[in-house]
N, C-alpha and C positions, 0 to 999 in steps of 0.2 A: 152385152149381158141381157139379162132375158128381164121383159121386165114386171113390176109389180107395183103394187099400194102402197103409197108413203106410209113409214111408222108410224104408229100410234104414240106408241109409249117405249117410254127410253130403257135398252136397253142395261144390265147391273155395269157398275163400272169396274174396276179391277181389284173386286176384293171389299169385304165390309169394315168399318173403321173397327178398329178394339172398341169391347166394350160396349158397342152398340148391340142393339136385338132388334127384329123385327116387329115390325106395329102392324095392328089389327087395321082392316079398310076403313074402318070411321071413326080411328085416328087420323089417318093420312087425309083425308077429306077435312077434318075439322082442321087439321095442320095447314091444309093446302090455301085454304082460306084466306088462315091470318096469315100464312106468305105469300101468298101472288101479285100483292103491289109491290114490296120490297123487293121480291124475285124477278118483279117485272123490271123495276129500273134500274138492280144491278145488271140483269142479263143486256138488258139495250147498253148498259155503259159498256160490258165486256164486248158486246159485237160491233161496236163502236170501233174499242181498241183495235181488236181481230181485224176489222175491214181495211182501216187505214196501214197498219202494217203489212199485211197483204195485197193492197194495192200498193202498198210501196214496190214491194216485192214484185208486182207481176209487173211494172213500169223496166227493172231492170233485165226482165227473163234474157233479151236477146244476148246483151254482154256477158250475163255469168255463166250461161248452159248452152252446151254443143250441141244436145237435143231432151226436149222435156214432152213427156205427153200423160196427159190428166184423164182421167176416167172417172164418171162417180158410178156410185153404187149406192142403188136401191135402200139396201142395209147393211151395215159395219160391217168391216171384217176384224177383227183378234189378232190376225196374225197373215203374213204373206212369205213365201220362200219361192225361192225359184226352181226348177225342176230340170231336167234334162235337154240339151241341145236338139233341136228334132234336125235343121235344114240349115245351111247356109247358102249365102248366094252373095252379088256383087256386093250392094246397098244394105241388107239387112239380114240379121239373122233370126229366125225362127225355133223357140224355146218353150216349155214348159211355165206353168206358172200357176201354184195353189196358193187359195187364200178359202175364207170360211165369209159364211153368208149371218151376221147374229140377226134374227126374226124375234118380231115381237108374240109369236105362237100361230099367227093367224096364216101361215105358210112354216115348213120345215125349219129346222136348220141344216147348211147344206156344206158339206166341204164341195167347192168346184175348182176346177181342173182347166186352166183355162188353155190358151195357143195363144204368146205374146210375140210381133215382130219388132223386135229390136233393130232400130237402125245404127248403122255402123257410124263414127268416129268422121266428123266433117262433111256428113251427106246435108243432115240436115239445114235447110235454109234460117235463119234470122227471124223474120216473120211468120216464116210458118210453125216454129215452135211458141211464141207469143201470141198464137191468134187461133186459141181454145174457147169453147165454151163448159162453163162451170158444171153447167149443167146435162151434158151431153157425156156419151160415153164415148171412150176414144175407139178408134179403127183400130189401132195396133192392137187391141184385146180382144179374146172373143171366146166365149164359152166353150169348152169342147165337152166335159163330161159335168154331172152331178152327183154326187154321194148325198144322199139323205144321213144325215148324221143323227145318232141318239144322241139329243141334246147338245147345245153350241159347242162348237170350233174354239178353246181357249188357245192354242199352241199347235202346229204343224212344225213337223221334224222330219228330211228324207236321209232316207239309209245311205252314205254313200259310197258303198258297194251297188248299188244300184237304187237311183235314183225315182224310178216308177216303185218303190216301197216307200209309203210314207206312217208316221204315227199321231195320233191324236191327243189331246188331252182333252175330257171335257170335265163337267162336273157332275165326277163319279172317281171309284177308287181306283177303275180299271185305265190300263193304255190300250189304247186302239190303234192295231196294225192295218193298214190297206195295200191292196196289190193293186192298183192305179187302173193296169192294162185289163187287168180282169175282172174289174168290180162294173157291171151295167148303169149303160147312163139313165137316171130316175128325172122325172119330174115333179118339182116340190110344188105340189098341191096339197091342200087341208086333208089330212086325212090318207096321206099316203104312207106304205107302208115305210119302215125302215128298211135302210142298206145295211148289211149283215157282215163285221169286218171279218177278215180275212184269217186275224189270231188277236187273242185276247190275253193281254198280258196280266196278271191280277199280284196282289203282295202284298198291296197299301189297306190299312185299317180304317182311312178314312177320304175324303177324297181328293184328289190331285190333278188341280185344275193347271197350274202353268207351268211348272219345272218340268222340260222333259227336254233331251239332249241325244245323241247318237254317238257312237264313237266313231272316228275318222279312218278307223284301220279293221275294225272287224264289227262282225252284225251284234255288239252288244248295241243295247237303252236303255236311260239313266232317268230314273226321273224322282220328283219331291214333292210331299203334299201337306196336308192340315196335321195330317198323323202325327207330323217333324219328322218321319223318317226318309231316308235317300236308299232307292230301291233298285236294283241291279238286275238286267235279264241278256242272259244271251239267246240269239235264235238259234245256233248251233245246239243247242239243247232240248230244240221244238225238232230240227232233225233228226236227231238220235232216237228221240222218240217213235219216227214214223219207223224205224229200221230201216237199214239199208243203204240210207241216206251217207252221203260225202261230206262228212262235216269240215272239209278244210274249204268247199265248192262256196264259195259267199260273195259270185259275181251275176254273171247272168243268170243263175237257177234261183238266186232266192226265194227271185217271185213264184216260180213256180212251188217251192217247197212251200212257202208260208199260204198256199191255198190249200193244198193236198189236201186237209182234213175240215169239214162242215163241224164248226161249230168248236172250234182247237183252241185250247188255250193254254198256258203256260208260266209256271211258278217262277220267284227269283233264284238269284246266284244268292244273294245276298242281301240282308237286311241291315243299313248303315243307322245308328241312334249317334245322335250326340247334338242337334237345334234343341233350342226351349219353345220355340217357335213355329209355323207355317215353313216349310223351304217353297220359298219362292222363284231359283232356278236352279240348273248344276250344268256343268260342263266336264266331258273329259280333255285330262292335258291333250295334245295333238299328238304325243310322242310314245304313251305308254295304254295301253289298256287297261290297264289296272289303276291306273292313279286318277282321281277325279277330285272338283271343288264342287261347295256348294254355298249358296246364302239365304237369308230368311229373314224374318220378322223379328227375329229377335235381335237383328242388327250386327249376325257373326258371320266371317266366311271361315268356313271348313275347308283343309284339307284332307282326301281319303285316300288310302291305298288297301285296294283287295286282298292284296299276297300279306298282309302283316293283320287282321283281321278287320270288326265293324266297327273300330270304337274312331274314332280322329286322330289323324296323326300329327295335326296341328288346328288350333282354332286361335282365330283371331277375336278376339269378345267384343270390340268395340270399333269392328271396321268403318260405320256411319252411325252419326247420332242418328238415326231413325230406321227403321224397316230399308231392306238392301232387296231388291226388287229384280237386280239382273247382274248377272256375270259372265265375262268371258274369257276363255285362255288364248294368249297366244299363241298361232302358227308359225308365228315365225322364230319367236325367242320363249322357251318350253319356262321363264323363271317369271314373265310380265302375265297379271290377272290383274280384267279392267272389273267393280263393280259400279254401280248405279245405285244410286236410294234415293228415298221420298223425302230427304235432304236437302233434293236439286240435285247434288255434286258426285261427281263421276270418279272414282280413286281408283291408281294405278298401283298395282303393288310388288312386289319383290319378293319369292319364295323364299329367297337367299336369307333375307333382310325378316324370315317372321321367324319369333323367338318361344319357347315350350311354355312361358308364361302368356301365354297368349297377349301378349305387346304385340303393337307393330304400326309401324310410319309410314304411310303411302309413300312412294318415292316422288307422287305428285298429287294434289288435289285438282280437280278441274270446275271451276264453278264460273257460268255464263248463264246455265238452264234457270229460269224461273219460276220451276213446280216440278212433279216429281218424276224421276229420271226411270223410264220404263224400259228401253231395250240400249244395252252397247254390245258393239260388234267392232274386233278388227277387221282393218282393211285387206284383203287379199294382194295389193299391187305393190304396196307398200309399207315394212315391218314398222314402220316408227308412228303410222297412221289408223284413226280407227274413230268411229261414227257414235253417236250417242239420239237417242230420241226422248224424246217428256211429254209432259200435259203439258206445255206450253206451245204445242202446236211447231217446235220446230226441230230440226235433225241436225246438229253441228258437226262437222266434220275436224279433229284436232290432229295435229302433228307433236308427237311429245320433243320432239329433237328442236321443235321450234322455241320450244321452254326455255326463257333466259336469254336468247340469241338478241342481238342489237344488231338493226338495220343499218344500212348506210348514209343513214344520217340522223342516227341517236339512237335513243331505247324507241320502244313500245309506243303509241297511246297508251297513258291508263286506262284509257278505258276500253282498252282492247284486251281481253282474257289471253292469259298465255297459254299457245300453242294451238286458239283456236285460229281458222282459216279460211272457213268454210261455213255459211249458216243455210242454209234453204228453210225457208220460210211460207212453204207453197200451202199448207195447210190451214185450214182453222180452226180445228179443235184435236185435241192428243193425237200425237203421233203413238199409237201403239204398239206399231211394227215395222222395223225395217232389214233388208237383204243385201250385199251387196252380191254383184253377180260374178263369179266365178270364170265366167266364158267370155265376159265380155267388160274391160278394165276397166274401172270407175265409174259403173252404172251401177243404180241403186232405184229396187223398189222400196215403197213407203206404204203406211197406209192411215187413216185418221177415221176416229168416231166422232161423227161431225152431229149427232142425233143435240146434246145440247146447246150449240153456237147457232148454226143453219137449222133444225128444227128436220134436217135433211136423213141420212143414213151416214154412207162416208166417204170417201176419197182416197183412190189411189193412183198413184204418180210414179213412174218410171222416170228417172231424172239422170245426166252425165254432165258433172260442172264442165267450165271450158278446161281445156288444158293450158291455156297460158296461166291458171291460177295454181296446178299441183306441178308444173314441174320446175324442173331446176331455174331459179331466176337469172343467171348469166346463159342461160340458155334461149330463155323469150326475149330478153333484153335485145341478144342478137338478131333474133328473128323478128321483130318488130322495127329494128334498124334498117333491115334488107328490104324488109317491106314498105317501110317511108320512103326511102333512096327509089324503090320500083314505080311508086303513087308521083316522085317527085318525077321522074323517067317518062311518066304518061302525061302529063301537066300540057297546055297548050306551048308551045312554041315560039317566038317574037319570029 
């Protein structure tokens, strides 16, 4: 990556607390004062922690990961997704990869576009995945384009009908469409101009910094802001508009259509009310276009269906005692929704199982995270599995089928969380964002705002645990037997 001048000043964190308001400059200056010693030996206690748990961590990279590779970055990124396959070949393949650049003003904000080589499954050596420098940017990454964005990168979303369409959230009311292959690459210098999206999607009354979502099966996007409302657009109806247009075409031509017009923007399908709160994300089910969730601040997950009108057609009122920060549906079983909240704790819930009084009993709570729970993702290789990230700097990997199961030879540790399995701990300060990759089975980017631990920007990590830890255990069992008996086979000879 390209590179630039340490932060100055720390970027906002994910949202201001209730109730708080902004302070004048000499407030914060007379504040800063009488806090900078007390600021000063909490922050050394906490980097303290950070260091030594993370060097625990990096002591075991070789046994737990098949291949890890670390990149830092300049300045934070908000959010990372992976993007379209470009090349394969023997050893690695060759993919897509956005993430956003948050600048403290003194340079753009920038959605970039990078070209990541992912190595394939047992290439990588032992030592060469252990023997990074923190500081460096990895080889497998490398800038290919830059969008100057109006104002920071909260959330990137790609269409996937075609993955060179991606969307924006930042902080404003609009979403931002980009056509990837068509947008010029800029260089973020002070005072450059902006990149001009491609289609401006507008609806929201106020602004809608992180909910935004894509649907799985056709070119709608879904997103949630401060308004409380969840706001619905289809691009089949940015078509209709040019005339002429194939609105069933929502593969390879999109790109081409969502450019057609300078300056194109485009209203909702639908205005969804029914948060008291901020919606903080929304997702559609996998299975319907019309059916969507959503969660917020005010601690509810909705559910919505387009064909029956805007109002809820279920609300859960007290999904987490606190602000629910992220949600996702599953792909694989259309009735499992994971949320996250500023709780800590991650709840699984049952569509089947939520009742018109708005009750309802997670079919699981997951609590291991120690601060608040910002993105879950299911797993794509695996229905029963699915990833969680926090301000705790780290990405748990759980298995719900793992819930309750007794080993062979007893229960649990207590103090082992059920059903988690999995911890990566590669980071030092919130995990904000994480991917798993589609193309390539149980790899996983991450990404952390490292501005107040390291004093740095942030850190991202392309990571694939080993596989003697996800797959079936009378299956490694076996293969680590063969492979004793083969070590015992090579042994010197009497």
């Amino acid at each position: 990556m390209e590179e630039a001048s340490s932060p100055l000043s720390q970027p906002k964190k994910r949202g201001r607390p209730k109730g708080s308001k902004k302070i004048t400059r000499e407030e914060r200056e007379i504040s800063g004062l009488k806090m900078r010693d007390r600021a000063s030996a909490v922050g050394n206690k906490k980097a303290a922690v950070v260091d030594e748990k993370y060097n625990n961590w990096k002591s075991v990279v070789p046994i737990l990961y098949d291949w890890l590779a670390n990149h830092n970055l300049v300045w934070p990124s908000l959010s990372c997704r992976w993007g379209p396959l470009l090349e394969q070949s023997k050893n690695k393949n060759k993919q897509r990869l956005y993430l956003s650049e948050q600048t403290d003003g003194s340079v753009p904000n920038t959605l970039v576009i990078a070209n990541c080589d992912v190595v394939k499954p047992k290439v990588a050596a032992a030592e060469h995945i252990s023997q990074f420098n923190e500081e460096a940017r990895s080889p497998f990454v490398k800038k290919f384009r830059t969008i100057i964005h109006p104002g920071e990168v909260n959330r990137i979303r790609e269409l996937p009908q075609n993955k060179n369409i991606v969307a924006t959230h930042t902080d404003c009311p609009e979403v931002l469409i980009w056509d990837i292959e068509a947008q010029p690459n800029r260089y973020a210098v002070l005072g450059a101009a902006e990149s001009h999206a491609d289609l401006v999607l507008t609806g929201h009354s106020d602004n809608a910094e992180f909910a935004l979502a894509m649907c799985p099966s056709e070119p709608y996007v879904l997103s949630g802001g401060k308004d409380k409302y969840v706001v619905l657009w289809s691009i089949h109806d940015h078509i209709s508009t040019l005339g002429g247009g194939d609105s069933t075409n929502t593969s390879g031509s999109t790109g081409s259509i969502v450019k057609s017009v300078n300056n194109a923007s485009l209203g909702p399908r639908g205005i969804f009310q029914g948060h008291e709160d901020t919606v903080e994300d929304v997702q559609f089910c996998p299975t319907s276009t019309q059916e969507f969730c959503s969660v917020g601040d005010d601690s509810c997950l909705i559910l919505w269906d387009a064909r029956v009108g805007t109002d809820p057609v279920m609300k859960v009122e007290k999904a987490h005692n606190a602000d629910v920060h992220c949600v996702d549906w599953s792909p694989h079983d259309e009735n499992y929704i994971l949320t996250g909240s500023a709780d800590h704790s991650v709840c699984m819930f049952d569509r089947r199982n939520l009742t018109s009084d708005g009750v309802a009993s997670p079919v699981h709570k997951f609590e291991e995270h120690r601060a608040p729970v910002l993105c879950v993702q299911w797993c794509p290789d695996k229905r029963s599995v699915f990833g969680s990230s926090a301000e705790d700097s780290c990405v748990n990997i759980w298995d719900y089928e793992q819930v309750g199961k007794k080993t062979e030879h007893g229960t649990k540790s207590p103090n082992s969380a059920p059903g988690l399995f999995f911890k990566h701990c590669g980071h030092r300060d919130k995990v904000v964002d994480f991917h798993w990759n589609v193309y390539d089975p149980w790899t996983v980017v991450s990404v952390s705002d490292d501005v107040e631990t390291t004093s740095g920007g942030g850190t991202l990590q392309i990571w694939r645990m080993s596989d003697l830890i996800y797959r079936p255990r009378d299956e490694v069992l076996t293969e680590l037997e063969d492979f004793k008996a083969h070590v015992a086979t090579c042994g010197p000879r009497a």
